[in-house]
N, C-alpha and C positions, 0 to 999 in steps of 0.2 A: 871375603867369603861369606861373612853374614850379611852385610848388602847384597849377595847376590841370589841367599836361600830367601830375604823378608820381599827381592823381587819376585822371583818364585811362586812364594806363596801370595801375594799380591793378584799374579796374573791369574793363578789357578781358583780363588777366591771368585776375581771380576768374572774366568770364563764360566764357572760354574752357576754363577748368579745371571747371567747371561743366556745360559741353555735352560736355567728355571724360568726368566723372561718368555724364551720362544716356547716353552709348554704350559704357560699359563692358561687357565679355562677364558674363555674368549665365545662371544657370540659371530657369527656372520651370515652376512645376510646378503644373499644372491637373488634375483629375478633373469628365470629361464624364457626366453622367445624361440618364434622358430626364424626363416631367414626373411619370413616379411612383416619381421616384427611383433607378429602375434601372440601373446602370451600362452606359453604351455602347462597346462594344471594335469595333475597328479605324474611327474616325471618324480622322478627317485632320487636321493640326492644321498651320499653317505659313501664312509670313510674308504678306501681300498684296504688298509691295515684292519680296519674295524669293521665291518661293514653293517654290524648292531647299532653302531652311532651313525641317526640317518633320519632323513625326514621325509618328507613330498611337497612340491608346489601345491602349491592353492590354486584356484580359478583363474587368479590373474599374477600366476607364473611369478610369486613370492615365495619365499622360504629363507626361516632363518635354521641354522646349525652350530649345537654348543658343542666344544668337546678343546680338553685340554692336551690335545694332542700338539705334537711339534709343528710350527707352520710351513714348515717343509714336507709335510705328509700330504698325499695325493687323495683329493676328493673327486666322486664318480657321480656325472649327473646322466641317468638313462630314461629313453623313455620309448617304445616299442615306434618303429618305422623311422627312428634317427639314428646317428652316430654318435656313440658315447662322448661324454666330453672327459679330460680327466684335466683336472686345477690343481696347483698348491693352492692349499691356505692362503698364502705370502698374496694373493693375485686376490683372493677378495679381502672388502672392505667393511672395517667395521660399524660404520657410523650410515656412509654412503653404499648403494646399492649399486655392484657390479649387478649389468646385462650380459647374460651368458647364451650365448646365439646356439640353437641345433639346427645342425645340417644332414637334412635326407639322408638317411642311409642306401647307399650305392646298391644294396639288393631290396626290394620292393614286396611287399607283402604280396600285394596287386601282381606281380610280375606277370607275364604270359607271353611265355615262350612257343615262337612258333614256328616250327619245324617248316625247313624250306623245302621247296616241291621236287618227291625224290626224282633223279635223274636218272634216265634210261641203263639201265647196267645188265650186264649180264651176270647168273648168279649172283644175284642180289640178295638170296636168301642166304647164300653160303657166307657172302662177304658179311651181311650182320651176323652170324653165327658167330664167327670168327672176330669180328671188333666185341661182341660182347664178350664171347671167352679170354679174350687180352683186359678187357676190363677188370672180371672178373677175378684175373690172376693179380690183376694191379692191387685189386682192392685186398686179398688175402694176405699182400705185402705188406699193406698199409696202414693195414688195422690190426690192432696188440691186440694178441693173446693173451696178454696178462692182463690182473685186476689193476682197474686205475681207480684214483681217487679224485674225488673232485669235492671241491666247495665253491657253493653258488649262491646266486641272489635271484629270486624266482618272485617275479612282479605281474598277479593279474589283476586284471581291470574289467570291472563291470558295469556295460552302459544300459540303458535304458531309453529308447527313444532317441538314441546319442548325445543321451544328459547321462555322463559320470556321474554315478552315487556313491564309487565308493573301491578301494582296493585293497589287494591284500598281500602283505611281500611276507617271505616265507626265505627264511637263510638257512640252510641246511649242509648236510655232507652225503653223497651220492658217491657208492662202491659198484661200480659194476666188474662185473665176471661176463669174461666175452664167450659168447658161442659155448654157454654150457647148455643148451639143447631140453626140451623136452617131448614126450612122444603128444603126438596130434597127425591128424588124418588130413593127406593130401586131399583138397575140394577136387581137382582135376581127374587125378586117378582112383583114385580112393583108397589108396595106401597109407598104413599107418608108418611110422617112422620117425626119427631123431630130427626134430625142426633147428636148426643152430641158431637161438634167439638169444641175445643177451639175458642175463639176471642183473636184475638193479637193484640194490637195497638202497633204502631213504630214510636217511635222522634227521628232521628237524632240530632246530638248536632255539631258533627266535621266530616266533611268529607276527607279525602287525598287521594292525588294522587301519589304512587311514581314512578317516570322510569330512567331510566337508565341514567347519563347525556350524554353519547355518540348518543343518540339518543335522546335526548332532544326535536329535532324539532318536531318530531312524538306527540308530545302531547298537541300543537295544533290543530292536525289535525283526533283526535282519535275521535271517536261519526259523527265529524262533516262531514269527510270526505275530499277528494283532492281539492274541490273547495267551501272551509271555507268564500275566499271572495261574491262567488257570490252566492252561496246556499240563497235560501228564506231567510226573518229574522227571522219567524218563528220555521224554523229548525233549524238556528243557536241557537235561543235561548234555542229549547228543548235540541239542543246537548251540550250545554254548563250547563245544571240545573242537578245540584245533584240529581235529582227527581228519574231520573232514575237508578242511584246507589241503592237509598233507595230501588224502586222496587227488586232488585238483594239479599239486606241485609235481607230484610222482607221478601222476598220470603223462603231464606235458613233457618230462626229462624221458619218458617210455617211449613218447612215438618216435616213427624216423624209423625204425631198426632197421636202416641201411642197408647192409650188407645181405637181412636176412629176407628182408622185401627184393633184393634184386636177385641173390639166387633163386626165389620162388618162381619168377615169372621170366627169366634171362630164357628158357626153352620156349616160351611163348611171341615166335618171332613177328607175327603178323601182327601183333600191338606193339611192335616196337618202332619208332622214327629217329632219326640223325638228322643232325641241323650245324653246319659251323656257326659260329662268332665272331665278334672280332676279339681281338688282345689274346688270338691265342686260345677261346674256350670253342670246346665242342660239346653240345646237350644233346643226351640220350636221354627221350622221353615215351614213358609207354603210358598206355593208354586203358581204361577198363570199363566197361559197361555193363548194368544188369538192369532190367524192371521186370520184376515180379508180377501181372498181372494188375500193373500199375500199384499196388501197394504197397511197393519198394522200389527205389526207384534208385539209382548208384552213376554216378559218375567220377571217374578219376584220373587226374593224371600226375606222374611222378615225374622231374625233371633231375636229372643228373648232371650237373653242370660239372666238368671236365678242364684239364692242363690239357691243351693236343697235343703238347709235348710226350708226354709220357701215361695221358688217361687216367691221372691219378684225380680224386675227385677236389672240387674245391669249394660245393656247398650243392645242399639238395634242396629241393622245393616240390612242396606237393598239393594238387589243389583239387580238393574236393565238395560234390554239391550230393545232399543227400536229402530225400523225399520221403515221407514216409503217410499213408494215405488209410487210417483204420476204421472200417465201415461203422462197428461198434463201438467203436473207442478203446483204448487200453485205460483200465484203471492203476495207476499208478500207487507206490506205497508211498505211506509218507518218509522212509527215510532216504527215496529218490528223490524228493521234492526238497528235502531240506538240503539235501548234498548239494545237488546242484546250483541250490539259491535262487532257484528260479522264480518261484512263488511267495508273496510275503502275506500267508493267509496259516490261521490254525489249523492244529489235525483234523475237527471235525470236516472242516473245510477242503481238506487233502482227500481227505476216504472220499468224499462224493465225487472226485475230480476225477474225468476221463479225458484223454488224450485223446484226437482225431486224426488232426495233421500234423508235422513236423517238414519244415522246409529249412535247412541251415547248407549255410555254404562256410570250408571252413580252406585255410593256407597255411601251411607250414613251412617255415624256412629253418634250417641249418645251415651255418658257419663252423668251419674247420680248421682248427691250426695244426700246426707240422712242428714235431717233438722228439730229438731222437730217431728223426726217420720213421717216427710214425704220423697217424690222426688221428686228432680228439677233437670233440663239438669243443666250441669255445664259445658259441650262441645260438639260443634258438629261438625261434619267435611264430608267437599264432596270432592266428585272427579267426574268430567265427561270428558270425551274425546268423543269428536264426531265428524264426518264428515258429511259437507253437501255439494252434488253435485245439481250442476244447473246450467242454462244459463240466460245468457245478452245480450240485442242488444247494440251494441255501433255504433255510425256514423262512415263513413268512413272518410279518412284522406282528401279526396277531398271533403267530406259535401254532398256528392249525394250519399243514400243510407245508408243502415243500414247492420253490421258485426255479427254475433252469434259467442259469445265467451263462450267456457265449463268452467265452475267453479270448482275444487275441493277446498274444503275450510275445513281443517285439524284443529280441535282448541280444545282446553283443558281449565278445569276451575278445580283451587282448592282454596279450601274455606277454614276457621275454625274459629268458632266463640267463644270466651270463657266469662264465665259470671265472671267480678268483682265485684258485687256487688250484692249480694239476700235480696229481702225486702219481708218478707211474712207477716207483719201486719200490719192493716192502710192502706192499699193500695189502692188506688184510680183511675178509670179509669182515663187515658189522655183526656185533654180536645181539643175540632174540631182544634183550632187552634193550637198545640200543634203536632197535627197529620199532620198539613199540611206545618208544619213548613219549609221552603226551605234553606237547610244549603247549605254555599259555600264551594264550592271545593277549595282544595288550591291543588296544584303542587308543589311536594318534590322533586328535581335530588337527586339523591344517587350517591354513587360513588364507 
């Protein structure tokens, strides 16, 4: 019996020193390509358990990753228009560099769907009446009533000329309340009334910054602009507060509201089209147009990608081109200009700045998992490219007088947000403080 407790404790010794072994702190070091080899820079790299321990490729699709997690813990390499990858530890290498291939993701930012050429029918108005109110009923099945919880990893990217400078991932926890409604005026009729719009509350938890270390000093000087030292303190402080990130994160988890974009317009049969698929899908895509006298100018279309089986949905996509044409220019404030990131110039520099034209095209995708018999986003993803033209006065180099300088200002924004984490029972709104919680930015060089 005592030889077989000093076995005992022998094995229980070895296995324990063993499981210390596999959670040892450990560097590893991947390089992300896509399928022709091509190195991918600023893709996301970080833990499914932890999703705070996380890095980003570099330029030439390196990155290393410390963390003393078990090597059996699932690492998430993303990066917007591919398919996640998820690795054990166990499968990278520490010395040598695992190549970690991304492959296309199967739905396409670019997508464009196009509705086949309708077919001579009779009552054709009746029969889309009647396929959209079957939709309709599908989706009121499909979509919880209740508050769901989510935690997500919210990754946008800001190019330039399509030279990445720099991105910004943002891990939060995201409470929505479905269909709690607020009053607003029908555009078509002009009734007021109960809109059934989601409510989303957003807590940031971690914020990061990555950029490039060869351009390290830029980020600094990003929000703030070229004159960081003498700008107000006030603006300093706004361009320094994650606050305005969070507006960017929340804003992209807000668009989409499904259900309450296709009530709106499901009575508006003559912008609606049908189109089959193959594998089964059917797309309902409607359509919308406006130009203001050329100064607004709107084009849209929403695609509803469909089961035919049962019309229950399986991912939305919407692609929008919007113009915007201002004789005199709009004068913008500076806390529009620092939000957005658009401009990397000081406040004096902002007051003088008027807006003329705005040209952006923008795509949104949604993916949906199935839960319980219900749907929840499980991904979403943007893309916008836009150009804004305008002028500035700047002083002249002798101090007497003032210069008009033309702006064109070319910039692209991709996004994608994915949820680790769904809690649909028990869920509990966020509480005020909670909501206003002001998380620090940290600054990642990648390399």
């Amino acid at each position: 019996m005592p030889r077989l407790r000093h076995i005992l404790v022998f094995c229980l010794l070895s296995l324990s020193e063993a499981v210390f072994h596999l959670s040892a702190a450990a560097e590893y070091i991947g390089r992300v390509v896509d399928t022709q080899g091509k190195p991918v820079g600023y893709a996301t790299v970080y833990m499914a358990d932890d999703p705070v321990i996380g890095t980003a490729t570099g330029s030439n699709g390196l990155f290393r990753i410390n963390t003393d997690l078990p090597i059996f813990s699932e690492l998430i390499i993303s990066f917007i228009g591919y398919e996640k990858q998820v690795l054990l530890l166990s499968e990278l290498q520490h010395e040598d560099t695992t190549v970690i291939v991304l492959k296309e993701q199967p739905i396409h930012l670019e997508e464009v769907v196009i509705a086949a050429k309708p077919q001579k029918q009779k009552n054709k108005r009746r029969r889309m009446q009647d396929l959209l109110a079957t939709v309709h009923r599908q989706m009121q099945a499909d979509f919880p009533l209740d508050a769901t919880g989510y935690h997500i990893v919210s990754d946008v990217r800001m190019d330039a000329e399509d030279e990445p400078w720099g991105m910004e991932q943002m891990i939060a926890n995201v409470v929505v309340l479905p269909r709690q409604g607020h009053i607003a005026k029908d555009m078509r009729t002009g009734k007021k009334g109960i809109v059934p719009t989601d409510s989303v509350q957003f807590s940031g938890e971690h914020c990061k910054r990555f950029f490039d270390a060869s351009i390290r000093s830029l980020a600094d000087t990003i929000l703030a602009g070229n004159d960081l030292e003498t700008i107000h303190p006030q603006m300093r402080k706004a361009a320094n507060a994650v606050d305005s990130g969070v507006v960017v994160h929340r804003a992209l988890w807000s668009m989409g509201n499904i259900v309450y974009d296709f009530i709106n317009t499901m009575n508006d049969i003559a912008h609606w089209e049908v189109s089959n698929e193959s594998e089964g899908e059917t797309v309902l895509t409607y359509t919308e147009k406006q130009n203001i006298l050329g100064i607004f100018i709107y084009r849209m279309k929403r695609h509803y990608i469909l089961n035919s089986d049962d019309l229950s949905v399986r991912r939305f996509s919407e692609q929008a081109h919007v113009e915007l044409n201002i004789p005199f220019g709009y004068k913008v404030k500076p806390h529009e200009m620092q939000m957005l990131n658009l401009l990397n110039m000081g406040e004096k520099q902002i007051e003088q700045y008027r807006i003329r034209k705005v040209h952006a095209d923008i795509s949104l995708n949604t993916i949906y998992q199935q839960r319980d018999g219900h749907l929840y986003p499980l991904e979403k993803n943007l893309q916008a490219d836009a150009t804004i033209v305008g002028k500035r006065k700047d002083r002249k180099p002798t101090g007497r007088g003032m210069i008009t300088t033309a702006d064109t200002i070319p910039f692209n924004i991709r996004a994608t947000q994915r949820v680790t984490t769904l809690q649909t029972r028990n869920v509990k709104p966020l509480k005020h403080d909670q909501i206003r919680n002001r998380v620090p930015r940290t600054i990642v060089p990648i390399y």
